[in-house]
VORO-877076 format. One line per 4 residues: number of its first residue (from 0); their letters; for each residue x, y, z of C-alpha. Coordinates in steps of 0.02 Angstrom, whole numbers, plus 32768, in hexadecimal, padded with zeros to 4 digits. Each point is the difference from the previous one (the first is absolute). Layout:
N
NUM	A	X Y Z ~ ... .
% end
This chain:
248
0	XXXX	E87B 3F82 3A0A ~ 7FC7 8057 809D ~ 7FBD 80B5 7FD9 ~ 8030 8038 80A7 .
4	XXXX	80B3 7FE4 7FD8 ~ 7FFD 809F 7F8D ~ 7FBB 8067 8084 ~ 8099 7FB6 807B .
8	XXXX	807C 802B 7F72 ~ 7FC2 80AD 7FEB ~ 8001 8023 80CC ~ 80B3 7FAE 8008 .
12	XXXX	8037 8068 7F5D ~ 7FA9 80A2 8049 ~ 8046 7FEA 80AE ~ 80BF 7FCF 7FD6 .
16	XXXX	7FEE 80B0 7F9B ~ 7FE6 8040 8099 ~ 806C 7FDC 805B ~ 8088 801B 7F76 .
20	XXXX	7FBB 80BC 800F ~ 801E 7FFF 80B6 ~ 80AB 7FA6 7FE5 ~ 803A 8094 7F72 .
24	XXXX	7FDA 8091 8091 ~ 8064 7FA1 8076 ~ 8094 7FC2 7FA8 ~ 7FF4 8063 7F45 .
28	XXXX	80DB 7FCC 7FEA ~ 7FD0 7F3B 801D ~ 7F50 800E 7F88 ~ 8064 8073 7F66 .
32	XXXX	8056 7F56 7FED ~ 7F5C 7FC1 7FDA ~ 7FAE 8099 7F9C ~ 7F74 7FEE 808B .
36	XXXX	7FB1 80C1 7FFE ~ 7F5A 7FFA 805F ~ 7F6D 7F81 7FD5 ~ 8069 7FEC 7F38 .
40	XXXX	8092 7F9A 7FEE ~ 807B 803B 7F67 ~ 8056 7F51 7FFB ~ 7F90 7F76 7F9E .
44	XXXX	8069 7F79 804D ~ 7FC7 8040 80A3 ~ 7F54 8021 7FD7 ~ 7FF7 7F50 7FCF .
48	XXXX	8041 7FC0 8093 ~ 7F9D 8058 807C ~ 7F62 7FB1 7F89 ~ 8051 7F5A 8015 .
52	XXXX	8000 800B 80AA ~ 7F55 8040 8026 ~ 7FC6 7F61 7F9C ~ 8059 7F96 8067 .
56	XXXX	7FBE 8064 808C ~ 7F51 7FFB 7FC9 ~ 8008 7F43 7FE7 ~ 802C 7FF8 80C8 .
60	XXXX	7F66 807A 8032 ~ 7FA5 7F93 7F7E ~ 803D 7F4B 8071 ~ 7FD7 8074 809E .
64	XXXX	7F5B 801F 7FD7 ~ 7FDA 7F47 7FD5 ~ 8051 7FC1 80A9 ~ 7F95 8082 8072 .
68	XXXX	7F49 7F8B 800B ~ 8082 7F6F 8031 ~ 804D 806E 807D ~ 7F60 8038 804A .
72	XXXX	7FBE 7F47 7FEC ~ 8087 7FC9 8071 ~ 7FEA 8091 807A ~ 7F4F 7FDF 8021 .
76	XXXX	8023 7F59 8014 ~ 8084 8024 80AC ~ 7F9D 808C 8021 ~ 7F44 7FC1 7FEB .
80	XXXX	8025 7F46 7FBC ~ 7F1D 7FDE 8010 ~ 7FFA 8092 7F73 ~ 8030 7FAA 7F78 .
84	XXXX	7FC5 7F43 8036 ~ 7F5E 7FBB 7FB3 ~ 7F65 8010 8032 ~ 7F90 7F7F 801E .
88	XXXX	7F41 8029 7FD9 ~ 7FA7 8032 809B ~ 7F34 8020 8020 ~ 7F9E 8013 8086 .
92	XXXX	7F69 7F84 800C ~ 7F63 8017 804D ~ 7FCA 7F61 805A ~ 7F45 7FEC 8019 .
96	XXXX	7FBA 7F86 8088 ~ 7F4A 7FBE 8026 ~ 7FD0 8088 804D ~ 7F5F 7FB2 803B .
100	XXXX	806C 7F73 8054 ~ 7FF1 8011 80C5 ~ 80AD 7F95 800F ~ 805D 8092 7FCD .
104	XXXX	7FF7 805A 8090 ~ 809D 7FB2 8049 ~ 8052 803A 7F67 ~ 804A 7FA2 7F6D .
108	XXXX	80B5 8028 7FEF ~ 8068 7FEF 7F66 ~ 80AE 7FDC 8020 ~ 8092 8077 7FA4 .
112	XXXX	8039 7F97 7F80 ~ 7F4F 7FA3 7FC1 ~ 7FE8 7FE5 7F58 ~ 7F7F 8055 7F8E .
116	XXXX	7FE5 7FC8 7F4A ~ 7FBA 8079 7F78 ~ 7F76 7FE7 7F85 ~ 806E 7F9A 7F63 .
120	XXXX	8010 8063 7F6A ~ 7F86 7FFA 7F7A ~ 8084 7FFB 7F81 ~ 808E 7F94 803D .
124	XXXX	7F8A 7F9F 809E ~ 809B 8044 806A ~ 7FDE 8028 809C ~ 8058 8073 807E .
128	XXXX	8038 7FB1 80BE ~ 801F 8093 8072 ~ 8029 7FF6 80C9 ~ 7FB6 807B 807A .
132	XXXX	8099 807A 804C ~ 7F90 8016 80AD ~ 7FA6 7FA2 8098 ~ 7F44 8025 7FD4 .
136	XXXX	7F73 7FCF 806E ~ 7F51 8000 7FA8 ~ 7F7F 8049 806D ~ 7F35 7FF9 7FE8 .
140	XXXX	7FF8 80B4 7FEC ~ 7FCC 8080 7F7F ~ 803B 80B6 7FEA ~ 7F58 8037 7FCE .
144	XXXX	8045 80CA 7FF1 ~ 8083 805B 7FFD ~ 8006 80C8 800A ~ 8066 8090 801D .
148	XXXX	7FCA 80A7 8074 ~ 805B 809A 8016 ~ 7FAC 8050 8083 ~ 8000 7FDF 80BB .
152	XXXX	7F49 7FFC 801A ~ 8008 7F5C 7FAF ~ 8072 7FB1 8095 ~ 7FA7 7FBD 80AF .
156	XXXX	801F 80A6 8042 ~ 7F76 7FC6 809E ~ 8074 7F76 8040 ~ 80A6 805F 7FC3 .
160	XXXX	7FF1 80A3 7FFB ~ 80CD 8025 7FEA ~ 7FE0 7FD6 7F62 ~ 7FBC 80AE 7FAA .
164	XXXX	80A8 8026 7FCD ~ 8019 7F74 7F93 ~ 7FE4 8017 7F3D ~ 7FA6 7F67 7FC4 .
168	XXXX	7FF6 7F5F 8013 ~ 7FDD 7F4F 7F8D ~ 7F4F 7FA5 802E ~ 8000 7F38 7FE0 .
172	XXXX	7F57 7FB6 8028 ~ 8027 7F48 8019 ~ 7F75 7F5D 800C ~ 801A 7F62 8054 .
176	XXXX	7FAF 7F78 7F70 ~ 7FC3 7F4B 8012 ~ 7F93 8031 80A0 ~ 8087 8026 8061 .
180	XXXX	8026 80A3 8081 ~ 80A1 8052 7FFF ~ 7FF6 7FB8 80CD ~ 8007 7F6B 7FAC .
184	XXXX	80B5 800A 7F96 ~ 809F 7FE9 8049 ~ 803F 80B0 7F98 ~ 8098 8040 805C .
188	XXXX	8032 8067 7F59 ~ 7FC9 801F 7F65 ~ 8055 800B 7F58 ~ 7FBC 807C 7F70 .
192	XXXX	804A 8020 7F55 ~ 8007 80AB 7FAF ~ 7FBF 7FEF 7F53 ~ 7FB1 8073 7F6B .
196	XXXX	8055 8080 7F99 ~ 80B6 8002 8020 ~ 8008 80CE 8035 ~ 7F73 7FF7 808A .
200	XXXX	801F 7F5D 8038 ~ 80C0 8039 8019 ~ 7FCF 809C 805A ~ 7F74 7FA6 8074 .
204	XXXX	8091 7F6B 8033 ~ 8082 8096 802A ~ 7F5B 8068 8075 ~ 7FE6 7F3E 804C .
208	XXXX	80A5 7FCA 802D ~ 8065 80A6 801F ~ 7F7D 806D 8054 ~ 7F81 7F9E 805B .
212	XXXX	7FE1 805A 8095 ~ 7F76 7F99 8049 ~ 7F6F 7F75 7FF4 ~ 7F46 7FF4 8031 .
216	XXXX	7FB3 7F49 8004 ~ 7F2D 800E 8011 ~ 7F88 7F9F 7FD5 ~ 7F83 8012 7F87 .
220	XXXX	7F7E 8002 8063 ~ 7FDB 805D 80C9 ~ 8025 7F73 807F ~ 8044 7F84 7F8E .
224	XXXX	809D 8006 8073 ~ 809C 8077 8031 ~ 804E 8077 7FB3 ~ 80CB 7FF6 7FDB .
228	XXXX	8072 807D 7FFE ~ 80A3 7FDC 7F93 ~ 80A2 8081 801E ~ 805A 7FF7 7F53 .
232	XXXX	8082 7F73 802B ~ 7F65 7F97 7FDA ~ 8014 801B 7F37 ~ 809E 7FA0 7FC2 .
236	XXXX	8058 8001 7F56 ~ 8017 7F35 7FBE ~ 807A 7FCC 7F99 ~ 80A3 8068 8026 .
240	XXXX	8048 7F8B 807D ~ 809C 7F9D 7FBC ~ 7F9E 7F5D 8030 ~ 7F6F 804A 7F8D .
244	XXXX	8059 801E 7F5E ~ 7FE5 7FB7 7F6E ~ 8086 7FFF 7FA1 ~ 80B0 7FDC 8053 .
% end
């Protein structure tokens, strides 16, 4: 039997009590009939009845309590129906080209949709098929570093100087690989994943996407070609469009 059916039995006994104390003050003429004088009651035949009833009673809180995950089952599923659907396994893979390949500098793009194939499993020789959820285009570039500044005196303050008032600012040093000069790609824009421990890299994709005031293209070297300036429309979230999602 259910232990929690005692403790329903007790709060049904304790609370028709009660309200049989309330009901005496009210209408003492109506509960003399049945020898009901505050929380005691005189009359066995009534004291078992009101015990009978509280078990009854306790058996209903008892069916309550059992029907409330199925009631809050089929809430979420009008309300949120996704929350409670399976979820297929999801990962995100790194895909590593020939970077010493010189054709790559039209790009190589990978379709949403392709099909990727894990190592098998040493145990069972199973292996896992996974498709990509994006449009990727491989690039012959490395992010050789990657840091973060808080001060302004860090920032191209000679060719824009309105930016002292800014914070900080991220730093990606980028090479062009297989020979090739960044002159030489046809790089409209460029895709970077967030990745490390879970806390910063959270924190450094909110500074990124919801506070970007700015960008500063040089290049490494004096006279190796133009500088850029970016306004901060130029840094776009991926993957929040309806035509990006992953799941349906």
């Amino acid at each position: 039997m259910d232990p929690r059916l005692l403790r329903h039995y007790n709060q049904e006994l304790q609370h028709l009590r009660e309200m049989g104390a309330e009901f005496a003050q009210q209408f003492p003429k109506i509960a003399a009939r049945l020898r009901m004088d505050g929380l005691e009651v005189g009359d066995p035949y009534v004291e078992r009845l009101l015990e009978g009833f509280a078990f009854l009673a306790a058996r209903v809180q008892l069916k309550l309590d059992a029907e409330f995950p199925r009631f809050t089952q089929r809430l979420l599923e009008i309300v949120y129906p996704n929350f409670l659907a399976p979820t297929p396994a999801m990962l995100v893979a790194q895909l590593q080209p020939d970077l010493g390949d010189a054709s790559l500098a039209a790009g190589v793009a990978i379709a949403r949709g392709s099909l990727l194939a894990s190592a098998p499993h040493r145990g069972t020789g199973t292996a896992c098929r996974f498709r990509t959820g994006q449009d990727l285009t491989l690039w012959p570039l490395e992010l050789v570093e990657a840091s973060y500044f808080s001060h302004a005196s860090q920032l191209p303050l000679a060719q824009a100087p309105e930016w002292r008032k800014y914070a900080g600012g991220l730093r990606l040093k980028l090479r062009a690989t297989g020979g090739l000069d960044f002159s030489q790609l046809a790089l409209d824009d460029l895709r970077l994943h967030c990745t490390g421990i879970d806390d910063t890299a959270f924190k450094l994709h909110e500074l990124v996407c919801g506070h970007t005031l700015g960008g500063f293209v040089l290049p490494a070297e004096r006279g190796g070609g133009a500088a850029a300036l970016l306004d901060g429309d130029a840094v776009q979230r991926v993957g929040f469009e309806r035509e990006q999602a992953m799941l349906p």
